[in-house]
C-alpha positions as CSV (number, residue, x, y, z in Angstrom):
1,X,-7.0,-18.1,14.5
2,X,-10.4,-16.0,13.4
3,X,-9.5,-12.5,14.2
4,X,-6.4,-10.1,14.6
5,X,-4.0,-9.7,17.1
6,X,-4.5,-5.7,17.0
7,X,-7.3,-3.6,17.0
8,X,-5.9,-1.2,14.3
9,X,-3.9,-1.8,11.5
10,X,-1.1,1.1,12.1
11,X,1.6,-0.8,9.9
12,X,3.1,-4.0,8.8
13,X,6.2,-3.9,11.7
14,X,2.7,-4.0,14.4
15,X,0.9,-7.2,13.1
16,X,1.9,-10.8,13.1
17,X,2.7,-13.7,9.6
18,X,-0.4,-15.0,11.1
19,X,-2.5,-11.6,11.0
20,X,-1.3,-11.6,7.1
21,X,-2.9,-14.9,6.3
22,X,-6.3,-14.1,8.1
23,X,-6.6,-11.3,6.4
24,X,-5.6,-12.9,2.9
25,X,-7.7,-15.7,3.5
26,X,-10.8,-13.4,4.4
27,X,-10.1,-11.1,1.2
28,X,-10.2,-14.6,-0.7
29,X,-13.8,-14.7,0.1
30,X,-14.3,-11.5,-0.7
31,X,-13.0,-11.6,-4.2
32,X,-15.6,-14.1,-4.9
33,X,-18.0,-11.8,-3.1
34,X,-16.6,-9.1,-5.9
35,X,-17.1,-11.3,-9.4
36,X,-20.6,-11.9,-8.2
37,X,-23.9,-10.4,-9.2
38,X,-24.7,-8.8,-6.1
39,X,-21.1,-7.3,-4.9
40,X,-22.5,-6.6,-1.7
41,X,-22.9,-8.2,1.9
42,X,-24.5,-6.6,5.2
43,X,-21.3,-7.2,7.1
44,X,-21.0,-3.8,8.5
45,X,-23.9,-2.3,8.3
46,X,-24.0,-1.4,11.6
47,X,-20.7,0.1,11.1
48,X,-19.7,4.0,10.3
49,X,-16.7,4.8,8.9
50,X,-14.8,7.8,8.4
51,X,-12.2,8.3,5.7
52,X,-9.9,11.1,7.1
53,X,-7.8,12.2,3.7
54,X,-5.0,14.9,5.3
55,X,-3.1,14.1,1.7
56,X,-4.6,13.6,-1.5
57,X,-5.3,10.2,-2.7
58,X,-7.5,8.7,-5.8
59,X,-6.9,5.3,-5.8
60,X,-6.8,4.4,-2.1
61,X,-9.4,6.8,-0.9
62,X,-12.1,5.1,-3.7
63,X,-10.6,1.5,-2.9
64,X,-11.5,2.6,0.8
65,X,-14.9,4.2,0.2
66,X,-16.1,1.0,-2.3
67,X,-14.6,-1.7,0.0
68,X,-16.7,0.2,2.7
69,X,-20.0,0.2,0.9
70,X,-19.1,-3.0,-0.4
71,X,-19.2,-4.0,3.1
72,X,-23.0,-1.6,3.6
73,X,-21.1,0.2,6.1
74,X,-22.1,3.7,6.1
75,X,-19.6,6.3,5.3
76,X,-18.4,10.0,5.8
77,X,-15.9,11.5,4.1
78,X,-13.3,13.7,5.3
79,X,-10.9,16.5,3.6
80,X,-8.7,18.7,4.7
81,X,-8.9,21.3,2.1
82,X,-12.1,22.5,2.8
83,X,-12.6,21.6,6.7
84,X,-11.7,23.5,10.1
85,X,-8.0,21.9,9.7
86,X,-7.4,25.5,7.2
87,X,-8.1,27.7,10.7
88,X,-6.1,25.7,12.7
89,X,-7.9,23.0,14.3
90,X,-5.7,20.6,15.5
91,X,-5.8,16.7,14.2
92,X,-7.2,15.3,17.7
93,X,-9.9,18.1,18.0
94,X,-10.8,17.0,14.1
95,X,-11.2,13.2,14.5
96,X,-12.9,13.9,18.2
97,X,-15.5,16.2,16.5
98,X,-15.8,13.4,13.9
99,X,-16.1,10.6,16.8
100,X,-18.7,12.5,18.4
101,X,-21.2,11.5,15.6
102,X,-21.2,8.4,16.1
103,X,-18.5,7.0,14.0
104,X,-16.8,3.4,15.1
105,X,-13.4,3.5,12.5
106,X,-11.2,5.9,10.8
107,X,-9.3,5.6,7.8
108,X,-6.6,8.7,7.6
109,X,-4.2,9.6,5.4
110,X,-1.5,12.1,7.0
111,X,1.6,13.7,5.8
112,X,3.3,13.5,9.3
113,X,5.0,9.7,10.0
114,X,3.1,8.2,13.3
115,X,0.1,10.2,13.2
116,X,-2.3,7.2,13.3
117,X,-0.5,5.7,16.0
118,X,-1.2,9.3,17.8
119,X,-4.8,9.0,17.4
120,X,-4.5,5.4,18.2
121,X,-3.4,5.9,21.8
122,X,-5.8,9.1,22.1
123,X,-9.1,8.1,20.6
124,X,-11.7,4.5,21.1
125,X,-12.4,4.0,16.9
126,X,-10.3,1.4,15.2
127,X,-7.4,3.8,13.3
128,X,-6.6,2.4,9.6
129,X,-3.6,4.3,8.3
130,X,-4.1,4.5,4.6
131,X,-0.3,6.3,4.7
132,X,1.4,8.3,7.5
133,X,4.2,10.4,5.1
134,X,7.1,8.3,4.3
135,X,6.8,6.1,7.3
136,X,4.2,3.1,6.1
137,X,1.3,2.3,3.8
138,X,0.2,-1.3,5.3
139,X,-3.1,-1.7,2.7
140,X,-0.8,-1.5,-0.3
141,X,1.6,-3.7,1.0
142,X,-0.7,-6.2,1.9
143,X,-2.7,-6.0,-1.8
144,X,0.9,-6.1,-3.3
145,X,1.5,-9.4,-1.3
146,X,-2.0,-10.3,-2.1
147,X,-1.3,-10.0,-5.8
148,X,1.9,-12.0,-6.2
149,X,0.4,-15.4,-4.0
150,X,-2.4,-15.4,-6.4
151,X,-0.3,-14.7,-9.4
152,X,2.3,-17.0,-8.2
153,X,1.0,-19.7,-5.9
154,X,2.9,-18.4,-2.8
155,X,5.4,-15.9,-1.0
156,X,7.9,-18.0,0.7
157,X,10.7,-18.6,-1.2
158,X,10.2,-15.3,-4.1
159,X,12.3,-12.5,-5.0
160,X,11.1,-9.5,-5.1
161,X,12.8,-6.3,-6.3
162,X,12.0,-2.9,-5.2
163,X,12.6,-0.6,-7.7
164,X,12.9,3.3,-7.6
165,X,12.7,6.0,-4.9
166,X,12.7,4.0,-2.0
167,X,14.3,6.9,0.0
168,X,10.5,8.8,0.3
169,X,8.4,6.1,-0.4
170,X,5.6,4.5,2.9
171,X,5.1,1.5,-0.2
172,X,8.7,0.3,0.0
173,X,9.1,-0.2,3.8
174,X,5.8,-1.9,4.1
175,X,6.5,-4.1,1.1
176,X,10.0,-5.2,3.0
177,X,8.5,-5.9,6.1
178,X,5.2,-7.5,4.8
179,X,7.5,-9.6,2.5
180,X,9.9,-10.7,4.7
181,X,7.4,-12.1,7.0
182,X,5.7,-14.2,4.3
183,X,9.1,-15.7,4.0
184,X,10.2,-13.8,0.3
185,X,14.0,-12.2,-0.3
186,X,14.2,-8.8,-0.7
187,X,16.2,-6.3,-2.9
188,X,16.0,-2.4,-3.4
189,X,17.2,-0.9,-6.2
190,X,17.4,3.1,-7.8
191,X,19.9,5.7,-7.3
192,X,22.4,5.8,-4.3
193,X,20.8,8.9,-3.7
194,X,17.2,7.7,-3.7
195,X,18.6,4.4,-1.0
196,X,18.0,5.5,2.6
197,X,21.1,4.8,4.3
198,X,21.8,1.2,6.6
199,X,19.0,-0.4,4.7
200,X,21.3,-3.0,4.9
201,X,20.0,-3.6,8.7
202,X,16.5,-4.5,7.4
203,X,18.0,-7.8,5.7
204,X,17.6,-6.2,2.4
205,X,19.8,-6.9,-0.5
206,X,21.0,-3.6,-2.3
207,X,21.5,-2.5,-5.7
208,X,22.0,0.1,-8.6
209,X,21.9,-1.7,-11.9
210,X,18.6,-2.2,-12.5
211,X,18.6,-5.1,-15.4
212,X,20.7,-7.4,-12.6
213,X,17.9,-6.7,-10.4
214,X,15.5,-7.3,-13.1
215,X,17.4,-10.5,-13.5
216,X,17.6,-11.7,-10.0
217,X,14.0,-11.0,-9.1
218,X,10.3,-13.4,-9.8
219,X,8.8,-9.8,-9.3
220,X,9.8,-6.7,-10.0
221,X,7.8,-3.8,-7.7
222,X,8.4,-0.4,-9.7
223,X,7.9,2.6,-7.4
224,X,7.1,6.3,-9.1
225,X,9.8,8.9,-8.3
226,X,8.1,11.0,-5.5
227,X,8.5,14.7,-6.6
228,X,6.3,16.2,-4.5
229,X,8.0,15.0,-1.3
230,X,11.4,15.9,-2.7
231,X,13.1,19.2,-1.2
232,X,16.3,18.7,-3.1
233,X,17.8,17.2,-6.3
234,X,18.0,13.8,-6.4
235,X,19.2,13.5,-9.5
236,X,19.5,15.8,-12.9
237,X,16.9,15.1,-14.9
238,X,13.8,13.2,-15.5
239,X,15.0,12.2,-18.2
240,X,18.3,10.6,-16.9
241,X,16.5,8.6,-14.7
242,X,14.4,7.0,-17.4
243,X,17.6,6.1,-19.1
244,X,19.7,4.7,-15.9
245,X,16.5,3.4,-13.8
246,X,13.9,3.3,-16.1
247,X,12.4,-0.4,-16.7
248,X,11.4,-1.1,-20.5
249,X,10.6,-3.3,-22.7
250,X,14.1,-4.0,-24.3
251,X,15.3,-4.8,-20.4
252,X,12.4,-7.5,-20.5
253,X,13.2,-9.1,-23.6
254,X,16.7,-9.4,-22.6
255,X,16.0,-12.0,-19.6
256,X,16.0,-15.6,-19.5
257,X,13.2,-15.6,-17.5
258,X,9.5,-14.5,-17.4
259,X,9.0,-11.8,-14.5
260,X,6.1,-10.1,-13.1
261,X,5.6,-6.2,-13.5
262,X,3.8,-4.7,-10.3
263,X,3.3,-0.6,-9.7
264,X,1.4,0.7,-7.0
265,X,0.3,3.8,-8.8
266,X,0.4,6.4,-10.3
267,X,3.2,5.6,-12.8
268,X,4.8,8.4,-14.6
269,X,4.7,6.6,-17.6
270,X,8.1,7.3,-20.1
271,X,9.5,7.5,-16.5
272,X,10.2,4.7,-14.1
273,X,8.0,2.2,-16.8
274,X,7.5,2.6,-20.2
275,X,3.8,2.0,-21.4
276,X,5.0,-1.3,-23.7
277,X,5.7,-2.8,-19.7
278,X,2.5,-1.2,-17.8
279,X,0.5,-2.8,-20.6
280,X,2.4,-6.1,-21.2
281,X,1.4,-9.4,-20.6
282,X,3.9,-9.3,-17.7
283,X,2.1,-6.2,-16.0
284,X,-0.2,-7.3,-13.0
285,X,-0.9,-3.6,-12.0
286,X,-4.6,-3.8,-13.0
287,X,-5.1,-6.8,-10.7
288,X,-3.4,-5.1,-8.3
289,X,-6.3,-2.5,-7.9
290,X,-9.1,-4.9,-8.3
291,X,-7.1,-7.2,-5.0
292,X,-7.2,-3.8,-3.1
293,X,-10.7,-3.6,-2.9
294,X,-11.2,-7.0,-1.2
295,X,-7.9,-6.7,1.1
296,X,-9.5,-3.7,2.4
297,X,-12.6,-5.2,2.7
298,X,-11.0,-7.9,4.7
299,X,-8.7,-5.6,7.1
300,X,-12.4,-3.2,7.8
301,X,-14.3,-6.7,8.5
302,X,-11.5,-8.5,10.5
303,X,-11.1,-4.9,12.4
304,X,-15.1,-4.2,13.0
305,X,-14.6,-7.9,15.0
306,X,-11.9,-6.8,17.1
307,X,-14.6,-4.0,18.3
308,X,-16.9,-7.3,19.5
């Protein structure tokens, strides 16, 4: 198999176990492209890209933009703040004014869940969705994934524990799904509050004590509580969740085991990880970053051939 079974990459539920390895196995090459010299290849260069940012983003949006020029596709960036979208423009008119300069792919960001599978059934360019609200976030789960085969050999067979607000997080549901179909287990833990209800029904295992999950897991996957997406209270205090859910060094120590850390980012550090675990020899968060650039280098390559 040499390319995808899709034309976009919408989210993890849409592509195959075997889509996952191409693309791993592609971003393999272009890690080594990364540590050289010359980080740069002429693989797109042909190409134009459009990152459509609806949401703000730091790290995805320059993991995007470098994996792009990376690639010496040529770029155009997109944000709502200061476009047309402030006097009411409607998202298809925006991307179809965008398309009609010539531009082959679009990487979006949206608040609303299944907006790039909207412009997927409305528009020609290959749609990336670099998060659609609390619905998926496929890029992330696929450098998370990315990260623990290299750090641990393989998939098949790990534990992995989800820890925090899974309840408004696009991270968790693409981790479970991409993780599943590499073969892993896979528990989420944090407040009853913060645990969408029948979870259960995505073969999950579920918990609330966060050192038995530290316990049962290879890798622990530490999700930031989501504030800004929060309407309610999900619980009283900041600092009551540090003390019930937060994952520190002293939880480490206590193990009979060596885990892995992984965060997606941001961390509120003193908050869901204490900076003695985001900086320990256990933390793979930094590697993490530096995997995203060459998994999205892989998914805008493997993409750009579905367009042949």
């Amino acid at each position: 198999m040499s390319q995808l079974s899709t034309k976009h990459l919408l989210g993890i539920k849409d592509i195959t176990a075997n889509d996952i390895q191409l693309i791993f196995e592609t971003a393999d090459n272009f890690k080594e492209v990364l540590n050289r010299p010359i980080r740069k290849v002429p693989s797109l260069r042909d190409i134009t890209i459009a990152n459509v940012f609806f949401e703000n983003s730091t790290r995805t949006r320059l993991s995007f933009e470098l994996a792009e020029k990376r690639l010496s596709a040529d770029v155009v960036n997109f944000s709502s703040s200061n476009s047309s979208v402030k006097k009411g423009e409607t998202l298809i008119d925006t991307v179809n004014n965008i398309l009609s300069m010539k531009v082959d792919m679009v990487v979006m960001r949206h608040s609303s869940p299944g907006a790039p599978h909207f412009l997927a059934r409305n528009i020609s360019a290959n749609i990336v969705n670099a998060g659609d609200g609390t619905h998926e976030h496929p890029t992330q789960a696929l450098l998370d994934a990315f990260s623990i085969r290299e750090k641990l050999g393989d998939v098949a067979g790990k534990k992995i524990a989800i820890i925090g607000d899974i309840l408004h997080s696009r991270v968790a549901l693409s981790n479970i799904f991409c993780l599943q179909k590499l073969g892993a287990e896979v528990m989420v833990c944090g407040p009853t509050t913060l645990i969408p209800k029948h979870i259960e029904s995505l073969g999950v295992k579920v918990g609330q004590d966060v050192q038995k999950a530290l316990q049962w897991c290879d890798v622990a996957n530490v999700l930031r509580i989501q504030l800004e997406r929060q309407q309610i209270k999900y619980f009283p205090s900041l600092r009551e969740y540090s003390l019930y859910f937060g994952v520190n060094k002293k939880m480490l120590d206590q193990l009979d085991k060596e885990i892995v850390i992984m965060h997606p980012g941001p961390i509120n550090r003193g908050v869901e990880l204490n900076s003695d675990v985001a900086d320990s020899e256990h933390s793979i968060i930094l590697q993490q970053v530096e995997n995203g650039v060459a998994i999205r280098m892989a998914v805008l390559y493997l993409l750009a051939g579905a367009r042949q």
